[in-house]
Structure formats: structure tokens, C-alpha cells
C-alpha positions as CSV (number, residue, x, y, z in Angstrom):
1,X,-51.4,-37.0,324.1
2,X,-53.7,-39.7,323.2
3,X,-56.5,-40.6,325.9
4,X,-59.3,-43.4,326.3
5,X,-61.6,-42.0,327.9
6,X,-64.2,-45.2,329.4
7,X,-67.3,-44.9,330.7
8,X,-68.5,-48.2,330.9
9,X,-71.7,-47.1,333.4
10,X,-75.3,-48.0,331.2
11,X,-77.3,-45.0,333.7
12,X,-74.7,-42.0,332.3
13,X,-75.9,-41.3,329.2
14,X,-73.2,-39.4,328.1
15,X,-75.1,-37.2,325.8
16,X,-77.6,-36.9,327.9
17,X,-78.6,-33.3,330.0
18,X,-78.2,-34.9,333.8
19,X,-74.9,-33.9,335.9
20,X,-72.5,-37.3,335.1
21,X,-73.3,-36.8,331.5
22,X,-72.0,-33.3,332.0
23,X,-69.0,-34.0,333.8
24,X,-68.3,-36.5,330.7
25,X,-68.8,-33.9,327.9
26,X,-66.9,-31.2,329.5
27,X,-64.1,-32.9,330.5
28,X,-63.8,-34.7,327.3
29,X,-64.6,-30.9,325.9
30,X,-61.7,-29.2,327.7
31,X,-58.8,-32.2,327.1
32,X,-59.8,-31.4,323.5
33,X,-59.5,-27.7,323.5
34,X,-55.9,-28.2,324.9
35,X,-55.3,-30.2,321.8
36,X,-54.9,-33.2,322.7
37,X,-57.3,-36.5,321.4
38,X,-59.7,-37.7,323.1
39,X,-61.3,-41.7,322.0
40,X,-64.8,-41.4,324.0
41,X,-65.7,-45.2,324.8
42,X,-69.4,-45.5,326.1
43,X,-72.7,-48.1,325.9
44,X,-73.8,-45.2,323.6
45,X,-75.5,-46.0,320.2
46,X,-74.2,-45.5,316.8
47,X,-74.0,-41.9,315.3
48,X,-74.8,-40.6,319.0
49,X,-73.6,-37.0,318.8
50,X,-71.2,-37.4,321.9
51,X,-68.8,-39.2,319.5
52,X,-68.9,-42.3,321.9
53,X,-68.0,-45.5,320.2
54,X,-70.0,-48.5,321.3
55,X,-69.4,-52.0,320.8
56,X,-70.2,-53.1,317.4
57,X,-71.4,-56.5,316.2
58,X,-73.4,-59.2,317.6
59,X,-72.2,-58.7,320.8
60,X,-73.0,-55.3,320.5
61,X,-77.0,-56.0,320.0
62,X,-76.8,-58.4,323.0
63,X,-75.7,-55.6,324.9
64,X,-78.5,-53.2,323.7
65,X,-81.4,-56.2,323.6
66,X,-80.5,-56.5,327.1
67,X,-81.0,-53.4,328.1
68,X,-84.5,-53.6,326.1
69,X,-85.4,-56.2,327.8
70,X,-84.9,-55.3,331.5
71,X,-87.0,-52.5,331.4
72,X,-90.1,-55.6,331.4
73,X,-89.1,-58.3,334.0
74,X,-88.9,-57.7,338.0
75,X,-85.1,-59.3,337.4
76,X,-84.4,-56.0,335.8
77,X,-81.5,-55.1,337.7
78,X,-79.9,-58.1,338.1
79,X,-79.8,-58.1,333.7
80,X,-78.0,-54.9,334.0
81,X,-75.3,-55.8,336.6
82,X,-74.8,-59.2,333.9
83,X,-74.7,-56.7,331.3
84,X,-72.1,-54.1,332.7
85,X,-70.0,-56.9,333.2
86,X,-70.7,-58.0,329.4
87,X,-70.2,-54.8,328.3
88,X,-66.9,-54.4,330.1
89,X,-65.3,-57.3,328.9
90,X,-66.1,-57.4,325.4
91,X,-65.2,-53.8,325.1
92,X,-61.6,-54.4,326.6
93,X,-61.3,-57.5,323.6
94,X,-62.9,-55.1,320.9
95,X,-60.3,-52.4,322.0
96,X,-57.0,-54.5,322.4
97,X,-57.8,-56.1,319.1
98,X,-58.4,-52.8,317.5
99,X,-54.7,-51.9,315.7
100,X,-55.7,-48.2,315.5
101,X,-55.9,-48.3,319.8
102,X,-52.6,-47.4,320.8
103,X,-53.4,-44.2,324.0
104,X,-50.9,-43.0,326.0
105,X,-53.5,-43.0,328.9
106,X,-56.5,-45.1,330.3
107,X,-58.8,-42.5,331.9
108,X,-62.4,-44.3,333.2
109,X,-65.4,-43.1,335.2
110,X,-65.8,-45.9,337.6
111,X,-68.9,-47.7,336.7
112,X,-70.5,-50.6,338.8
113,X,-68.9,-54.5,337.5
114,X,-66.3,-52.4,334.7
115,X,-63.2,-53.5,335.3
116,X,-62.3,-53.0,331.3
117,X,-60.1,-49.7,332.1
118,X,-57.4,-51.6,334.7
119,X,-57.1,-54.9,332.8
120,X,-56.6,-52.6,329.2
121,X,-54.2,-50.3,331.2
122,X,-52.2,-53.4,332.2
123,X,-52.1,-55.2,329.1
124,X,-50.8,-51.9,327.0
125,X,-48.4,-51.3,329.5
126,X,-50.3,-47.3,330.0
127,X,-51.3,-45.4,333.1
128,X,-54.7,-45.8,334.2
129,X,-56.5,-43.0,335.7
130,X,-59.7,-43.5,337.6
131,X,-62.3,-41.1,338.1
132,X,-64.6,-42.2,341.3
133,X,-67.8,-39.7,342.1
134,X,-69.8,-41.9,344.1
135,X,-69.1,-45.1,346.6
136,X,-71.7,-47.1,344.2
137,X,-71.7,-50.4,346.0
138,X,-72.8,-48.4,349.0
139,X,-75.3,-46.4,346.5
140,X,-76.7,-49.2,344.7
141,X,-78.0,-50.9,348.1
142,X,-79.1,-48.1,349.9
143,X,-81.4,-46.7,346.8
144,X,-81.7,-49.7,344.2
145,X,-81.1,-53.2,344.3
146,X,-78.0,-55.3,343.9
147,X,-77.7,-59.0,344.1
148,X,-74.1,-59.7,342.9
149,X,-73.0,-57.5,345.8
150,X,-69.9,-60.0,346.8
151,X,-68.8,-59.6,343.2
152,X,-69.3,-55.6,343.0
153,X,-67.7,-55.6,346.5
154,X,-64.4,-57.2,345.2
155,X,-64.0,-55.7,341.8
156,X,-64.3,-52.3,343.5
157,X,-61.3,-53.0,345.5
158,X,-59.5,-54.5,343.0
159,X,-59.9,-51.7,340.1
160,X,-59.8,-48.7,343.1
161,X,-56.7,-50.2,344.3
162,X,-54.9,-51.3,341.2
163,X,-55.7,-47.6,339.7
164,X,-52.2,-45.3,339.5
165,X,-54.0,-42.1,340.6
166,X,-57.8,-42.3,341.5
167,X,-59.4,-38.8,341.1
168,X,-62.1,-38.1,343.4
169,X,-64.7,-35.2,343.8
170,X,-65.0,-34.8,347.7
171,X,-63.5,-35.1,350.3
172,X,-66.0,-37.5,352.2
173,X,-65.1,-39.7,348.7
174,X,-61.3,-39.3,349.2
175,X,-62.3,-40.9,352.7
176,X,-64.4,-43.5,351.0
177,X,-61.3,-44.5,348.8
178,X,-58.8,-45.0,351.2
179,X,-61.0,-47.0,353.5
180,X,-60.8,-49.2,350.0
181,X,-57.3,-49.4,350.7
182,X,-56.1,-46.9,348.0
183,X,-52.8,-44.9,349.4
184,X,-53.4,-40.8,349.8
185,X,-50.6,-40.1,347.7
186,X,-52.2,-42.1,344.7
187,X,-55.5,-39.6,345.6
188,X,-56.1,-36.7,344.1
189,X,-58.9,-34.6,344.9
190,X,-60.8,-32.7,341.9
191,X,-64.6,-31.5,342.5
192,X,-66.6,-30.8,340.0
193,X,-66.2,-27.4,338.0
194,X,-68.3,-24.8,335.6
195,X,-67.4,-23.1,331.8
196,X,-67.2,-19.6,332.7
197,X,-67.5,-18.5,329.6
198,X,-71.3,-20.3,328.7
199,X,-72.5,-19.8,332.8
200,X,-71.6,-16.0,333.1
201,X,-73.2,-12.7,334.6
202,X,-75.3,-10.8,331.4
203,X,-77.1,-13.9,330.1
204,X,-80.7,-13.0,329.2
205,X,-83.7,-14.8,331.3
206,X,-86.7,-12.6,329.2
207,X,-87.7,-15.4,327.4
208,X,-87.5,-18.5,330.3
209,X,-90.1,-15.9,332.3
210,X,-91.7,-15.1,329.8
211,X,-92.5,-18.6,328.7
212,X,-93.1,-19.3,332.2
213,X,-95.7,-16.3,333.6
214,X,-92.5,-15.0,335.4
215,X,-92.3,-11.7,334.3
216,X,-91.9,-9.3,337.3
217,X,-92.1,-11.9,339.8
218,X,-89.4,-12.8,342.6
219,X,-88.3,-16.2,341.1
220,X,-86.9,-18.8,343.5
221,X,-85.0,-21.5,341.5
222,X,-83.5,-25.2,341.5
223,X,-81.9,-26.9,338.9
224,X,-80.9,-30.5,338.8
225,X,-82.4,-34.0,338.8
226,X,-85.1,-35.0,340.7
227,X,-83.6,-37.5,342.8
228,X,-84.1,-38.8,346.7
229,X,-80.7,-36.7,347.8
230,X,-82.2,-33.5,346.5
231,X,-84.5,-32.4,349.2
232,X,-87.2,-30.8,346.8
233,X,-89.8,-31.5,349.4
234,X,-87.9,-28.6,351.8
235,X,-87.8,-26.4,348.5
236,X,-91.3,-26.7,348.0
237,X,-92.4,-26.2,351.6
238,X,-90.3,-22.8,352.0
239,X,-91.6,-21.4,348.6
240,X,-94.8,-22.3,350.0
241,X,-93.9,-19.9,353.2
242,X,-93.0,-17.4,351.1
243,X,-95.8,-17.4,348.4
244,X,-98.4,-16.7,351.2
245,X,-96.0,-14.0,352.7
246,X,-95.8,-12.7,349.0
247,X,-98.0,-13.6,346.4
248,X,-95.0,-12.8,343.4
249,X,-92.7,-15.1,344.7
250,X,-92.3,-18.1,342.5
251,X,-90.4,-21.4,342.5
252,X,-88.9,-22.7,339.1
253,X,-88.2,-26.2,338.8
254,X,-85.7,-27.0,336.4
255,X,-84.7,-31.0,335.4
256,X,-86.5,-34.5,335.4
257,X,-85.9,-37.2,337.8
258,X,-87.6,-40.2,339.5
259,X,-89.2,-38.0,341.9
260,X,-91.4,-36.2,339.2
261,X,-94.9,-36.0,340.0
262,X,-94.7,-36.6,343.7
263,X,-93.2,-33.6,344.4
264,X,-94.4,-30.9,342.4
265,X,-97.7,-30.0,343.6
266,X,-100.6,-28.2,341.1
267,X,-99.7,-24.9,342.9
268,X,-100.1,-21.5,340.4
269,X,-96.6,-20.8,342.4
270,X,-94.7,-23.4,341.4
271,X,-93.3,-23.7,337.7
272,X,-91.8,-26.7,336.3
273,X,-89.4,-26.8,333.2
274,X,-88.7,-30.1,332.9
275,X,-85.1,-30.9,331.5
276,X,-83.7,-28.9,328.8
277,X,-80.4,-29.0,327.1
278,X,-77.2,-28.4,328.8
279,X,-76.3,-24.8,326.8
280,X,-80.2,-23.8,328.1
281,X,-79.9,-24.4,331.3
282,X,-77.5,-20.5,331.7
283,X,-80.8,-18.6,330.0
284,X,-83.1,-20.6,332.8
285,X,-80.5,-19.8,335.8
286,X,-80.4,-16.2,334.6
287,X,-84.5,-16.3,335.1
288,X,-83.8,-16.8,338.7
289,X,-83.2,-14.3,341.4
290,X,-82.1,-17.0,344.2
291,X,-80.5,-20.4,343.3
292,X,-80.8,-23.1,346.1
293,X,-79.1,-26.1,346.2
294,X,-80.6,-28.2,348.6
295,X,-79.9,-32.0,350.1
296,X,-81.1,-34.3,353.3
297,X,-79.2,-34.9,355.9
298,X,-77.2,-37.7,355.3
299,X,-73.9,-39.6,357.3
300,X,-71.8,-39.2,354.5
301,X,-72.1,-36.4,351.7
302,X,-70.0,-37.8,348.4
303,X,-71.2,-35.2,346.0
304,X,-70.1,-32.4,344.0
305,X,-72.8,-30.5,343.0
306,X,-72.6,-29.2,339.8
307,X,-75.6,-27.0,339.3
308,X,-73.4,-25.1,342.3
309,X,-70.3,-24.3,340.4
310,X,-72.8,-23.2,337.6
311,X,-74.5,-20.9,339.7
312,X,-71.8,-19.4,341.0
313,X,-70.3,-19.0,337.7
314,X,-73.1,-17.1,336.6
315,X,-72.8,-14.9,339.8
316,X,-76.2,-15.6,340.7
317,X,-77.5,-15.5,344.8
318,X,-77.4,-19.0,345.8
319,X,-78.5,-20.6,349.5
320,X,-77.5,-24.4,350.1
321,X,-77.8,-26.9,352.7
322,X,-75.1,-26.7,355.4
323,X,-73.7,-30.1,354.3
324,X,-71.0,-31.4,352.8
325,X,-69.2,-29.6,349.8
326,X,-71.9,-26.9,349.9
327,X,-70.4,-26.2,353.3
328,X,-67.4,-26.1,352.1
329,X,-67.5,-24.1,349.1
330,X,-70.1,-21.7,350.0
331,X,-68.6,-19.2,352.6
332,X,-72.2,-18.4,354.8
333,X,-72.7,-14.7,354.3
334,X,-69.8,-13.9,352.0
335,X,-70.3,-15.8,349.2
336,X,-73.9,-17.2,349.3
337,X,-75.5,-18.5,352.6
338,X,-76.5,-21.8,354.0
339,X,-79.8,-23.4,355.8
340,X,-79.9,-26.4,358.5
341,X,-81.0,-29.4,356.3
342,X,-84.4,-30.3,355.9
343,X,-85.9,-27.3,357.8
344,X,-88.1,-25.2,355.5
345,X,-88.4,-22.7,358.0
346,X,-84.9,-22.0,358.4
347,X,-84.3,-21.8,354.0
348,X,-88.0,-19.6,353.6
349,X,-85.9,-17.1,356.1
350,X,-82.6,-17.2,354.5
351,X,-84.1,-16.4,351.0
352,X,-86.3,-14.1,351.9
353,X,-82.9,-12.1,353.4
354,X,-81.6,-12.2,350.0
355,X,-84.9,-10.9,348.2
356,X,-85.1,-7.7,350.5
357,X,-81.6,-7.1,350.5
358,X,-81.1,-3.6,349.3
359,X,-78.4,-5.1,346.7
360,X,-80.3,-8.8,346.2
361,X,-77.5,-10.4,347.2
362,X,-75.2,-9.0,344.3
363,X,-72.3,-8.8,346.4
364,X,-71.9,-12.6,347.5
365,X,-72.8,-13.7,344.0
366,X,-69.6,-11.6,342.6
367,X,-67.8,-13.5,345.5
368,X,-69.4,-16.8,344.0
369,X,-67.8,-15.7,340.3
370,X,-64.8,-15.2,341.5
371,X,-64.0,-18.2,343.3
372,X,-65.3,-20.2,340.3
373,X,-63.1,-18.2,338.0
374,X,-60.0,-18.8,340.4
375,X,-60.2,-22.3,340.6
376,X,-63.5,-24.7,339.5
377,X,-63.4,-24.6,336.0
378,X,-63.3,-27.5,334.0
379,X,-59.9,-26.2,331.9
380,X,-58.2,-26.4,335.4
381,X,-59.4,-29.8,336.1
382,X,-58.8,-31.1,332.4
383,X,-55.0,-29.3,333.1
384,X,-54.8,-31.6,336.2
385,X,-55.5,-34.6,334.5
386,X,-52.8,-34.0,331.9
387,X,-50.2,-33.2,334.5
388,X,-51.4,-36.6,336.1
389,X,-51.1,-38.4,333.0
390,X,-47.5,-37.2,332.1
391,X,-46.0,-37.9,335.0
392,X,-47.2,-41.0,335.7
393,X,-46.2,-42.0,331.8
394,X,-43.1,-44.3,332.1
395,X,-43.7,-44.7,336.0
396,X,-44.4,-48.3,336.9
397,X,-47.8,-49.4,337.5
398,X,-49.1,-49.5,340.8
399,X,-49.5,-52.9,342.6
């Protein structure tokens, strides 16, 4: 089967080492291990090794002088909602006009002002499949800026709506979808997932403590980005419990993010990697005796944490917030255990009850494998979307 695959969104670098740009390249991965070809479309550049094909031409350097340029006026983010919609349009003419595009599927990651995926679907007479992982009208407002929010508003309904299946990563976002107007049946609900075979139990963590002054210490770890959701300040505030309980407990910091800086205080305790590659990030887990996964309190939880699956892939302790798909996912005392939200009292306890465990918490993080292996692995979801895609071939498009 042929497959566009569109990811029209300027802030997923889809080579890059944060979450959305891993959920690209293993999904894109997986659909090509099962044979089948995959035509990666993204605002990537030229000879960028995640085989994305950006739009060539003049209107191709408008696009990236654009982006150039908004990183040095206060109107910064209004350029980039002008440019998605640039990017989105031009890249639906450059594709229709291409002779060589003929897939037998549309599949986008819903991006902000890209509507390129429903009207190239509709014009080819295809399926179009729509990934959504975030309400981003909802997101942009509450944690940027956005000023053509009528138009953002509408073409969200429009695309969400006029999608023949939209795949979704949480049930609060399968919620979030139909409130759109999109029907249930037309959902289909596919979180996030792990490579068992590159996050697995026997990777060595020598070196990343090593490098790190961690050698015989009891290391506390968190990898991700370092973004407002991700309460780091309750990470840092329980390691900080723990460190003057006992002075070998660390905390290792793994990723890069806008919170970088304010966070991570000068304390001998606290290590910080920075972001590394995605195929490092299994030796710097392995360095860690507890994984948290921690995030505020929040009305709605839409994510699907990915670092989670990971961990749990690579059968390591884990403790997460008692929110959301954490909650849902992590079985509390089974197969990892959970602390009320922003209380650094309540997450110090809870890993301190895995480091004095007689087994370290071994026996929840085989549970954690295991339920990874059963069913959250990107091969199962990249299965899914085939099955979607074939039977929805030949069907007629949704109104």
C-alpha cells in the first residue's frame, strides 16, 4: 500500500529527539517494516535524514525565510500561523501536480491552519486518516499566542470532521473530538506505544553513570522535554527530600525544553543530560533505578506519554502522577505506583518504597514489560492503521 504520510506542523521536527518527532519516525518506521511505502511530507529541509520531502522552489525559501525571520520580531507567532497556512497550501498544489503522487492513503498529524491532507484526500478520491494528539486551538491559547483564532477554530472543525477515521491518543482527546462534532464510530483510539526490541530489560547504563558521577548511587530519573505540563519542579523538590534522607540518591535529568535553567538548580544531586538521540535515550533509562513520569494537575489530561511506554518496555520501576493515562495505564502497586499531583511529599515517599524494596521494585517493572509487549508497541499501532486504511479504501468519503 502506498501512504502520504503529512505533517504539516513547523514545531515537530520530525528528525528531531522530542516525543511528536518520535511518534513520526516510528510510525513511519513500522508501516515500512510491514512493507509497505511510506512518502514522508514535512517543513523539513533538503537531505534531512528523516526522508521528509519539503516544498521545493521559490515558494519553498519563502516558507523557510519566514521562519528565519520570526524568530526577530514580537509578531513572531502570528508569521508562523501565515506560514502553516502557506505551507499547507502550496504543499497540496506541489503534490497534486506531482505525476509520481498517486497514494492509496492520506495519513496527517493534525497541525494548527493544515488543512492540505482533507482537501488532497478529496481531490484524489483516497481515504484520509487523521492523527490528532493534542486539542491545539485550546493548547495554543492557554500556553502561546494565537491571533487568527476564528480561523484555527473553523478549520479544526472542518478537517476533524471531514476526516474518515480520526485516530486519537487518549481518551480525554477522543472526548475532545467528538465535542468537535466527529461521530464515535469514525474514532479510533491508539495511545502512544514503545520498540520493544531497542527499550528492553539487559541494556547497559555503565557508561551514562559513569559519565555522570553515578556510579553506585541510587539514581532517580526523568526523561522528556522540559515543558510547563511536566511538573519538574515536584521532581526536584522530592529528590531534594530524599538526598538529605540519603546522600547517594541522585536525580538524572534527561531532555531540553523551555523550562531549562529555571528548574534545575546548581545542586551536586541533581544531574542534567541535556537531550540526546532517540537510540541513547534506552542506555540513559537503564542508568536509572526509578523512572517517574510526572505532570500538574490539569482539567483535562490529552496526553500519551511516551517516555512511559519506554519505560515500561524496558521493565524499569516507574511512579507517575495519578492523572490521566498514567492512571490508566499504570496499575498502582502492580505494575508501577502513582503520587497525588504536585505533592513532593507524597512522590519522595513513593520512591523511596521502591528503593528499599527487598526486590527494587523488579516485580512491577516485569508487569510494566509485559503489558507493553501485549499491546503498546508501535508494530500494533502501524497494524491498526493499515487495517483502517484497507477498509476504508473504496468506502465513500465522509461528509
Amino acid at each position: 500500500m502506498r501512504i502520504a504520510y503529512l505533517c504539516c506542523d513547523f514545531g515537530v521536527p520530525v528528525a528531531g529527539t522530542v516525543g511528536c518527532s518520535i511518534h513520526v519516525q516510528e510510525t513511519v518506521r513500522a508501516l515500512r517494516a510491514m512493507g509497505h511505502s511510506v512518502e514522508l511530507y514535512a517543513p523539513g529541509a533538503a537531505g534531512d535524514p528523516s526522508g521528509a520531502m519539503p516544498l521545493s522552489g521559490t515558494v519553498g525559501d519563502v516558507v523557510r525565510l519566514m521562519a528565519e525571520e520570526s524568530a526577530d520580531t514580537p509578531w513572531n507567532h502570528v508569521i508562523g500561523e501565515v506560514r502553516t497556512l502557506l505551507y499547507s497550501e502550496c504543499l497540496r498544489e506541489e503534490l497534486m501536480r506531482a505525476a509520481a503522487f498517486r497514494p492509496d492513503v492520506i495519513y496527517e498529524r493534525y497541525a494548527l491552519f493544515s488543512y492540505a491532507g482533507l482537501e488532497l484526500a478529496r481531490e484524489l478520491g483516497v481515504p484520509f486518516l487523521l492523527e490528532a494528539n493534542a486539542p491545539l486551538v485550546d493548547e495554543q491559547v492557554r500556553y502561546r499566542k494565537l491571533t487568527l483564532r476564528r480561523t484555527a477554530g473553523e478549520l479544526e472543525r472542518r478537517v476533524l470532521s471531514g476526516a474518515d477515521a480520526v485516530i486519537v491518543i487518549s481518551r480525554a482527546m477522543e472526548r475532545y473530538v467528538r465535542g468537535v462534532g466527529v461521530p464515535r464510530e469514525r474514532i479510533v483510539l491508539l495511545p502512544n506505544g514503545a520498540d520493544p526490541a531497542r527499550f528492553r530489560p539487559g541494556v547497559s547504563g555503565e557508561a551514562v553513570r559513569r559519565r555522570h558521577r553515578l556510579v553506585g548511587k541510587r539514581v532517580i530519573g526523568f526523561v522528556g522535554s522540559l515543558r510547563p505540563w511536566h511538573d519538574l519542579g515536584t521532581l526536584v523538590s522530592a529528590a531534594r527530600l530524599l538526598h538529605r534522607r540519603d546522600p547517594d540518591v541522585r536525580l538524572l535529568i534527561v531532555g531540553d525544553g523551555r523550562l531549562t535553567g529555571t528548574l534545575l538548580p546548581a545542586e551536586r544531586h541533581v544531574a542534567w543530560a541535556g537531550a540526546v538521540p532517540h537510540d541513547e535515550v534506552p542506555a540513559h533509562m537503564a542508568a536509572m533505578d526509578v523512572v517517574v513520569v510526572p505532570y500538574v494537575q490539569a482539567p483535562e489530561q490529552y496526553f500519551s506519554p511516551l517516555k512511559l511506554y519506554e519505560a515500561m518496555a524496558m521493565a524499569k520501576p516507574i511512579v507517575g502522577a495519578r492523572i490521566g493515562q498514567v492512571e490508566e495505564v499504570l496499575d498502582d502497586g502492580e505494575s508501577g505506583l502513582l503520587y497525588e499531583p504536585g505533592d513532593a511529599h507524597d512522590l519522595a515517599e513513593r520512591i523511596a518504597s521502591i528503593l528499599t524494596a527487598p526486590d527494587g521494585g523488579m516485580r512491577m517493572a516485569a508487569a510494566a514489560r509485559a503489558r507493553v509487549d501485549g499491546s503498546r508497541t508501535w508494530e500494533q499501532n502501524a497494524r491498526r492503521i493499515v487495517e483502517l486504511s484497507q477498509a476504508l479504501i473504496g468506502m465513500p468519503a465522509a461528509p
